[in-house]
GUSE-75828 format. One record per residue (C-alpha): residue in three letters; x, y, z. Coordinates in steps of 0.05 Angstrom, whole numbers, padded with zeros to 5 digits, always signed. Example, Ala and Ser with C-alpha at 12.3 -4.5 7.8 and 13.67 -1.06 7.14 Angstrom:
<pts>
ALA+00246-00090+00156;SER+00273-00021+00143;
</pts>
This chain:
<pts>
UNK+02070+02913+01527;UNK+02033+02953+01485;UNK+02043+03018+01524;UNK+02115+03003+01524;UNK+02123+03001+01446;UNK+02080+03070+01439;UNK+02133+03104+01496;UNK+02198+03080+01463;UNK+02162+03097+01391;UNK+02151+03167+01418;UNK+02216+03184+01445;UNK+02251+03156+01379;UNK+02202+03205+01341;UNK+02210+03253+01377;UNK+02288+03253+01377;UNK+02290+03247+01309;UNK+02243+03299+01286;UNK+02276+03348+01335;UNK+02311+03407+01282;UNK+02382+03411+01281;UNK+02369+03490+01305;UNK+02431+03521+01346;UNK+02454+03589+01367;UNK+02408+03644+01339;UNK+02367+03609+01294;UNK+02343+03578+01350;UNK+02328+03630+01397;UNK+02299+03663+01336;UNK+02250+03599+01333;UNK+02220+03622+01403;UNK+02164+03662+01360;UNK+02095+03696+01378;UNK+02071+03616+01360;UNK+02103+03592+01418;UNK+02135+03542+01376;UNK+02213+03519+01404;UNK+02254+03502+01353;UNK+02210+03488+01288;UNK+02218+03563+01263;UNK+02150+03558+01222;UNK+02085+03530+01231;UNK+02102+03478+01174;UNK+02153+03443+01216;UNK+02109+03440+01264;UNK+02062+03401+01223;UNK+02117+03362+01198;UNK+02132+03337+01277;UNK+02059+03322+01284;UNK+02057+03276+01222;UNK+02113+03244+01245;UNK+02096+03233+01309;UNK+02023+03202+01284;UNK+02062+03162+01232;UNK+02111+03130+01298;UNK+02048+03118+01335;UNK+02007+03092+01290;UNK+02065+03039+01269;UNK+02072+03026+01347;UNK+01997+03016+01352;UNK+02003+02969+01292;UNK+02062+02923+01317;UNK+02027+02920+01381;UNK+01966+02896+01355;UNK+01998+02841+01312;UNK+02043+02821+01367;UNK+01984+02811+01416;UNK+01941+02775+01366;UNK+02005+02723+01350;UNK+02018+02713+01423;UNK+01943+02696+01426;UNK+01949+02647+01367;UNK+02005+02613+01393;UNK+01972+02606+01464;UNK+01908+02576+01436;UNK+01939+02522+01393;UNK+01952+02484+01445;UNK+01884+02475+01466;UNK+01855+02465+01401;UNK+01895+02408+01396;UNK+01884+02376+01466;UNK+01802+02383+01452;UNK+01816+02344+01389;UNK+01838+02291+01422;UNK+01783+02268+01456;UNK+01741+02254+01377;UNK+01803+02219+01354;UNK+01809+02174+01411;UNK+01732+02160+01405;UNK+01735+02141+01333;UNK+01796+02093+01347;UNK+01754+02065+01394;UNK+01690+02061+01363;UNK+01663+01990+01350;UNK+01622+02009+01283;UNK+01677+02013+01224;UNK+01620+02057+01184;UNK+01591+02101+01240;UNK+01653+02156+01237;UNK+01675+02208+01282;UNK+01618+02203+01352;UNK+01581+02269+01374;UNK+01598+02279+01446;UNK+01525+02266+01450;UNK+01534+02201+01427;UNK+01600+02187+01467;UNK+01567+02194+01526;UNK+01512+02146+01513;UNK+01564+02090+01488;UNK+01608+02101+01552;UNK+01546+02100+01601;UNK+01517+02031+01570;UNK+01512+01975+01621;UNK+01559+01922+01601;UNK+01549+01851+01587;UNK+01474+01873+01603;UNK+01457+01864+01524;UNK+01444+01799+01494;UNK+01450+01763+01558;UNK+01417+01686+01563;UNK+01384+01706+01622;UNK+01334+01754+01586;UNK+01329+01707+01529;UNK+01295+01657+01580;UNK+01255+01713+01611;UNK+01228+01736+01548;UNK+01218+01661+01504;UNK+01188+01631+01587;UNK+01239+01566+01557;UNK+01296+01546+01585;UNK+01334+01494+01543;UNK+01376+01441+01592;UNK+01425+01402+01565;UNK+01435+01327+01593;UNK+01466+01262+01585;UNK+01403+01233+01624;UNK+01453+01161+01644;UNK+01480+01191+01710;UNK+01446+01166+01774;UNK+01432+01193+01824;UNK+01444+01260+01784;UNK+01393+01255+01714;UNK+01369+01185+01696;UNK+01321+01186+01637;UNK+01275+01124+01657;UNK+01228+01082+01608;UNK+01169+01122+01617;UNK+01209+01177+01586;UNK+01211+01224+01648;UNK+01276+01252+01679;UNK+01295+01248+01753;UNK+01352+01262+01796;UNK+01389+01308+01845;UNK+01397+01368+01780;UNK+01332+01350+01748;UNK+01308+01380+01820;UNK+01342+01436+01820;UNK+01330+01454+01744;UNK+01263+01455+01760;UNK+01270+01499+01823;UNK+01313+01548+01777;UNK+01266+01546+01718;UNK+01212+01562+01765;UNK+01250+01622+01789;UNK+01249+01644+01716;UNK+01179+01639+01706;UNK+01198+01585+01649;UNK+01185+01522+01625;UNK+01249+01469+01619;UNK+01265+01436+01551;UNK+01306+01376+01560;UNK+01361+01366+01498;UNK+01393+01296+01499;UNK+01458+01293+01494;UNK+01517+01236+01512;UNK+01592+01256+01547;UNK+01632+01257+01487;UNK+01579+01308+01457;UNK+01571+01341+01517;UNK+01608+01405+01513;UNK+01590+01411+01429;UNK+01524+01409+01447;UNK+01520+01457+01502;UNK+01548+01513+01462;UNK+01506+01494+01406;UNK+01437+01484+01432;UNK+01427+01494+01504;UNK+01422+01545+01558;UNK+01450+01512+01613;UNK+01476+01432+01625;UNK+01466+01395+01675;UNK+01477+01318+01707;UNK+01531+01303+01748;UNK+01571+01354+01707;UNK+01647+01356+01734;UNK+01691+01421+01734;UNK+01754+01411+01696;UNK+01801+01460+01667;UNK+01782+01427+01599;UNK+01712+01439+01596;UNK+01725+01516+01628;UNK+01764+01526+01565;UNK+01701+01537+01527;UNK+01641+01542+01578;UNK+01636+01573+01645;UNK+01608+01537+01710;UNK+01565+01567+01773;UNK+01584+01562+01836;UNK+01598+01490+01853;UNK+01537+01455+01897;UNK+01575+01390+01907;UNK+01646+01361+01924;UNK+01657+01295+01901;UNK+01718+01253+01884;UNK+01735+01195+01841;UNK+01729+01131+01880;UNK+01727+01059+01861;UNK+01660+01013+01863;UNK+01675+00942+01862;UNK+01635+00869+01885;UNK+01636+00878+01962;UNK+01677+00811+01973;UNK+01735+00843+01933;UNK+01738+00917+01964;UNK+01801+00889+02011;UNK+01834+00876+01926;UNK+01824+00949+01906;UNK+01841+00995+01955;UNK+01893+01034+01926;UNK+01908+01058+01848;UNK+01967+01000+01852;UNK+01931+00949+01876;UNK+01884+00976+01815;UNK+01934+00973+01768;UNK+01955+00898+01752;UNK+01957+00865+01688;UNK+01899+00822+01709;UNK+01853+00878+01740;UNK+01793+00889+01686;UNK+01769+00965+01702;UNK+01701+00986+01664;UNK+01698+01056+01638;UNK+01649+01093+01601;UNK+01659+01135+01545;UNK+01676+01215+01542;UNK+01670+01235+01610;UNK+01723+01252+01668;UNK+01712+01174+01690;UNK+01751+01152+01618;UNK+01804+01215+01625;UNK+01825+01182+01693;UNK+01823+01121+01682;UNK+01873+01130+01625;UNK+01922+01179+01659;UNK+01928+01130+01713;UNK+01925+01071+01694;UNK+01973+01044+01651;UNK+01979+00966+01666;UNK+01911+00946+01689;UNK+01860+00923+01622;UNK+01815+00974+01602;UNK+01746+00966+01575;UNK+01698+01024+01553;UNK+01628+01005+01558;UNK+01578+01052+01521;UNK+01510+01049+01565;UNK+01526+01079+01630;UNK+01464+01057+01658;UNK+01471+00978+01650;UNK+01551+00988+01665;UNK+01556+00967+01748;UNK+01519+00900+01719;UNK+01574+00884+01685;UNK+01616+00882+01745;UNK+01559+00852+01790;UNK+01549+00795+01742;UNK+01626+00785+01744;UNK+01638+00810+01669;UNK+01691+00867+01702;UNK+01722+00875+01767;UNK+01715+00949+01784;UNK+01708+01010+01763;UNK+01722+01085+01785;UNK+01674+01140+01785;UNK+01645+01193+01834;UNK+01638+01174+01905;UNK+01566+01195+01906;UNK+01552+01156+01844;UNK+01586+01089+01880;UNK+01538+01105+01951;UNK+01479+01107+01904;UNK+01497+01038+01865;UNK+01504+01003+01933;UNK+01432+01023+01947;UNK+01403+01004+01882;UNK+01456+00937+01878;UNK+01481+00913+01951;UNK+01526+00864+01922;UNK+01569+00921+01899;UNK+01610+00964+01944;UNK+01638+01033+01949;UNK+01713+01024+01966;UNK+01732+01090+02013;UNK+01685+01144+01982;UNK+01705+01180+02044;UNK+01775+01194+02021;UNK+01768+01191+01940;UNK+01823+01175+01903;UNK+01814+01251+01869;UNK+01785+01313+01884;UNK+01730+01335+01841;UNK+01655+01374+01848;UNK+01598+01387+01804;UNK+01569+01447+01778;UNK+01526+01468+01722;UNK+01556+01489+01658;UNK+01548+01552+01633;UNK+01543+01598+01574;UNK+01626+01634+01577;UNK+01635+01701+01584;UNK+01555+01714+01607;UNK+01566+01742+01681;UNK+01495+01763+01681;UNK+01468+01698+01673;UNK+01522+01665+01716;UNK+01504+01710+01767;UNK+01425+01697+01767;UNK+01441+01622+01774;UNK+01497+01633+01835;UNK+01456+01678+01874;UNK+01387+01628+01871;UNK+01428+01569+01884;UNK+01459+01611+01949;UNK+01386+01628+01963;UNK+01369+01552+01964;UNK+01420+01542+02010;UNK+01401+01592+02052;UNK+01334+01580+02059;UNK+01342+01501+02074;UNK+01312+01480+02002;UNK+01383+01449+01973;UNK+01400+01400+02025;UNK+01332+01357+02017;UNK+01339+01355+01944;UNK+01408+01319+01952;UNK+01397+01273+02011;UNK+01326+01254+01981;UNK+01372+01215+01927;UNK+01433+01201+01968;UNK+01410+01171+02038;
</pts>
């Protein structure tokens, strides 16, 4: 481009510093000098001035003209590497830390997430982890006189605090509290917990270990009375509930006729119906197996085809998929390796 401009500058000079010389003036130019059509050595200068003056205006335009074309074609990538700081200070999560160093960026992009401030490595690091538990649920946690816990999760807390190099702190709790409680004060709960969407809303659960169902336990000469929820749900029916738990929540959704009572101690409730003070009551099918061992007057009506579906799990701490994970993976490793199955049928059968 540039050559072009110092051409076109030339001929334009060159034309126009060209003497209007004709007939014998000009062949009266052609002197000793050499010099066509200038007549004097002082035109001659005058050419050359001109001519510097054209090309040195060329050069000039030239030169401005490149370095513009320049400017213009670097803007855009001044802007695009711009970017990148703006977006990283929209993004940054520390209202006073300002605009990131690439340097620092880097390290915020390549942090491991949800690996910081995880439960699991506040149990690795305090060797204590705190278990929520109701402590009323047989055969799952029963809190007996001597103030010792036992049951099918009091087992496998102490397998999984094991695995943690940890020792287990039990917090007492009851089913209405249950959930408050948790979230409050404890690392994990446990007991004969049942999934529901309700509970999920503000804890997470592992990987269920159990499938149970709701199922009704009644005196064994009246089992042929209760087999279905209609049969269940008669004005003269008296169904036992206890407080706060999923055995209450369905109990109310589905029965609308029969009376209700709530009893509060869940652990003196089946007498009620053994000593004829209720007529039955619904709960989990492995809950109704275990009462018929401990009180063979009292029957489990159908636990093989429960009235609901439903399984147990242990509740955890929401939104902590590292912790979560620990406790899936070393309750699939007790599966695996044959441990689970003696825990449960040591309580069950």
């Amino acid at each position: 481009m540039r050559a072009g401009l110092i051409a076109d500058a030339t001929r334009n000079t060159t034309r126009d510093a060209t003497p209007l010389t004709t007939g014998r003036h000009a062949r009266g130019a052609r002197g000793s000098n050499g010099l066509r059509g200038f007549g004097s050595p002082l035109r001659w200068g005058a050419f050359v001035a001109g001519r510097c003056l054209a090309l040195a205006c060329a050069t000039s335009i030239a030169i401005v003209s490149t370095t513009a074309t320049a400017q213009v074609q670097s803007s855009p990538i001044a802007v695009e590497s711009a970017a990148p700081n703006a977006s990283s200070t929209a993004g940054s999560t520390n209202p006073h830390a300002g605009s990131p160093s690439p340097s620092t960026a880097s390290t915020s992009s390549s942090a491991t997430p949800g690996a910081a401030g995880s439960r699991l490595d506040t149990v690795l690091a305090s060797h204590r982890l705190r278990v929520c538990t109701t402590g009323d649920y047989k055969p799952y946690a029963f809190l007996r006189p001597d103030g010792r816990y036992e049951g099918i999760d009091i087992d496998l807390a102490a397998s999984l605090a094991r695995s943690l190099g940890a020792e287990i702190e039990y917090v007492a709790t009851t089913w209405p509290k249950l959930t408050d409680d948790f979230i409050g004060r404890c690392d994990i709960a446990i007991g004969g917990v049942s999934t529901t969407l309700e509970r999920q809303k503000r804890a997470a659960f592992s990987t269920p270990y159990l499938v149970d169902g709701k199922t009704p336990i009644a005196r064994c000469a009246d089992v042929s009375r209760f087999q279905t929820l209609a049969q269940i749900d008669q004005p003269s029916v008296r169904v036992i509930v206890n407080p706060g738990g999923t055995n209450e929540k369905f109990a109310r959704e589905h029965l609308s006729h029969a009376h209700l009572e709530v009893y509060p101690d869940n652990v003196t409730i089946f007498r009620q119906i053994a000593d004829g003070k209720a007529d039955v009551m619904i709960t989990d099918a492995s809950e109704t197996m275990l009462q018929h061992k401990l009180n063979p007057s009292l029957c489990s009506v159908n636990p093989d085809t429960p009235l609901q579906f439903g399984e147990k799990a242990f509740m955890l701490p929401r939104g902590d998929v590292v912790f979560q994970q620990y406790v899936d993976q070393w309750l699939h490793l007790l599966r695996a390796t044959g441990a689970f199955q003696p825990i449960v049928d040591a309580w069950l059968k």
